[in-house]
C-alpha positions as CSV (number, residue, x, y, z in Angstrom):
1,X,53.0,5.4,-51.2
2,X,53.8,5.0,-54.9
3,X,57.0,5.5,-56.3
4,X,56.1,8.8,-57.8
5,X,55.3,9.8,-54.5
6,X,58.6,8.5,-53.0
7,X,60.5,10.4,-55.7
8,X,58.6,13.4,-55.0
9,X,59.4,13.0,-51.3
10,X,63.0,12.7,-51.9
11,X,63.4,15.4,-54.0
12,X,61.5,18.3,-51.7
13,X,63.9,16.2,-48.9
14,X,67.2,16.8,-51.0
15,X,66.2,20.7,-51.6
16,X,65.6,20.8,-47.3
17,X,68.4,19.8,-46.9
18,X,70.3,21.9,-49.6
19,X,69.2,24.9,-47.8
20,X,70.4,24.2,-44.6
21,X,74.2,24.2,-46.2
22,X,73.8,27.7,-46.7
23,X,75.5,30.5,-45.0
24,X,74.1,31.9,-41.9
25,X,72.8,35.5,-41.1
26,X,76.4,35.6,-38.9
27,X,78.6,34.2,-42.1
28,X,76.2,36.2,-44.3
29,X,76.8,39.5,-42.6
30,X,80.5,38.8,-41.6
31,X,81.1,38.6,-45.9
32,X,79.0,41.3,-46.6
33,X,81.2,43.5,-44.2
34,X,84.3,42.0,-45.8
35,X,82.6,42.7,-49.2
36,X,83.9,39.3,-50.1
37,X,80.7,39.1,-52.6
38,X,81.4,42.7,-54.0
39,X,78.2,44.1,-52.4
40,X,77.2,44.9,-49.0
41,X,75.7,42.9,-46.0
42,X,72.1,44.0,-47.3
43,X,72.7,42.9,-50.7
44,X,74.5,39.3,-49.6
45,X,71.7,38.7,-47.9
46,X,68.8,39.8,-50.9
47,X,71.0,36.8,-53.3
48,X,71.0,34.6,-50.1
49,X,67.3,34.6,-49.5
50,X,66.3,34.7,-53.4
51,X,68.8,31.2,-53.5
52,X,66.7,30.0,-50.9
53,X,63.2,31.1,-52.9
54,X,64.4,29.4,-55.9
55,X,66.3,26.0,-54.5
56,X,62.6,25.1,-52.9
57,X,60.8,26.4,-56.2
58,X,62.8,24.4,-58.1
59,X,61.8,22.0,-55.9
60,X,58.3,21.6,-55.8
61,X,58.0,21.9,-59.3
62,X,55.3,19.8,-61.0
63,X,54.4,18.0,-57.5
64,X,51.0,18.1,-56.9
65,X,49.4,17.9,-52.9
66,X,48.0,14.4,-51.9
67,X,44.7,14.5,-51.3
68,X,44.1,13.9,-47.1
């Protein structure tokens, strides 16, 4: 594996692993009922899964698929 490669690894690895430090549907819904966010449970959870949509976007950005 070359060291582009390893970098590309790491860096889809650190945006996994971002992800899974974000709020569950339970945390998500019991803010969304507080209206902690300003908005609604509904709402909370459209921003929550658009984070999500861009953190692994951002992510695999300019990495290209090894060839198998």
């Amino acid at each position: 594996m070359s060291d582009k490669e390893k970098s590309n690894f790491n860096k889809m690895r650190n945006a996994l692993i971002q992800i899974t430090k974000y709020q569950t549907l339970p945390q998500l819904r019991k803010e969304g009922e507080n209206n902690t966010f300003g908005c609604g449970y509904e709402e909370t959870l459209e921003m929550s899964y658009e984070n999500v949509m861009d953190t692994a976007k951002t992510a695999v950005k300019g990495i290209k698929a090894i060839a198998l």
